[in-house]
C-alpha positions in Angstrom: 3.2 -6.9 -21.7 0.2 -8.3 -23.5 -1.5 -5.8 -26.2 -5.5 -5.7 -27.3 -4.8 -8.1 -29.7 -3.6 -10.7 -27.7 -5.9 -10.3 -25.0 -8.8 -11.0 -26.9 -6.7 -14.2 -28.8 -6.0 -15.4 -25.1 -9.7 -14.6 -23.7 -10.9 -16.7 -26.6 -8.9 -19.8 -26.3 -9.7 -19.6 -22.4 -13.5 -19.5 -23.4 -13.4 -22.0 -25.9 -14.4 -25.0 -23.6 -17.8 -22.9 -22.8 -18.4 -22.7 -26.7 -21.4 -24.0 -28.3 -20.4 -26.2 -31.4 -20.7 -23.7 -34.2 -21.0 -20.8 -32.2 -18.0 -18.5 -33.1 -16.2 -16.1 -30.5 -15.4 -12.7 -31.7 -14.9 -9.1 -29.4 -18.4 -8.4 -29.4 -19.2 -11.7 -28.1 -21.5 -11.3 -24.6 -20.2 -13.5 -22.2 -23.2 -14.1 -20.2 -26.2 -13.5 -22.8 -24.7 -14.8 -26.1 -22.0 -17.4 -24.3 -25.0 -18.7 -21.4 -21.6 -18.1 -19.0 -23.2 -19.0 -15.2 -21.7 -16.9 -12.0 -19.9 -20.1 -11.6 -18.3 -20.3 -15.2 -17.7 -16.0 -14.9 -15.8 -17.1 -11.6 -13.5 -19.7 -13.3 -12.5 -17.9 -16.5 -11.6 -14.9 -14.3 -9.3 -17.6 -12.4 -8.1 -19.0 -15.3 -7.2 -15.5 -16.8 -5.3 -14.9 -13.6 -3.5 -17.5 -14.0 -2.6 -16.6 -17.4 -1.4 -12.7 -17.2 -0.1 -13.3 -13.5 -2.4 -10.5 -12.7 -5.3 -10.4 -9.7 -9.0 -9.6 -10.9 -11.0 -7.3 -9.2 -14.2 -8.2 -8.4 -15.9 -4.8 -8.4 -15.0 -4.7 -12.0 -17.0 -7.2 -13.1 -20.5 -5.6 -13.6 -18.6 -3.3 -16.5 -17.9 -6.3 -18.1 -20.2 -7.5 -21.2 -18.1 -8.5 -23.9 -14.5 -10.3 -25.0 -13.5 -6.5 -26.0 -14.4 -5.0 -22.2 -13.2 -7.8 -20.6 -9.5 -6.6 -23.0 -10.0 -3.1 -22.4 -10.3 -3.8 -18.1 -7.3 -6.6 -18.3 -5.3 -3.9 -20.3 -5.6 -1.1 -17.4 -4.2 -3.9 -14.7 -1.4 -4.1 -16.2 1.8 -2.1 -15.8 
């Protein structure tokens, strides 16, 4: 099972195609305020990180997610 620490390494390479050039990604990074993410690009990442922990994302979680670090703290209480 994935820790803190790698959940915020994974979340980060997943979001590193929405990155501006020179805009750096750390825990505290917004997704949809600093990042710009769309509803579209939030939709695909969450895919994505499906796909990546085997795990299923549920979508009434979502609004509690702001940042790298609670999108971590959500995927760690999915998991076994």
């Amino acid at each position: 099972m994935p820790d803190y620490n790698e959940f915020i390494t994974r979340i980060c390479g997943i979001l590193q195609p929405f990155v501006k050039p020179g805009q750096a990604l750390t825990a505290d990074s917004e997704l949809v305020s600093e990042l710009g993410l769309t509803s579209l690009q939030v939709m695909m990442m969450i895919e994505q990180i499906e796909d990546d922990f085997d795990i299923s994302v549920p979508l009434n979680i979502l609004p509690d997610i702001r940042t790298i670090r609670d999108l971590a703290r959500q995927l760690e209480r999915l998991l076994p």
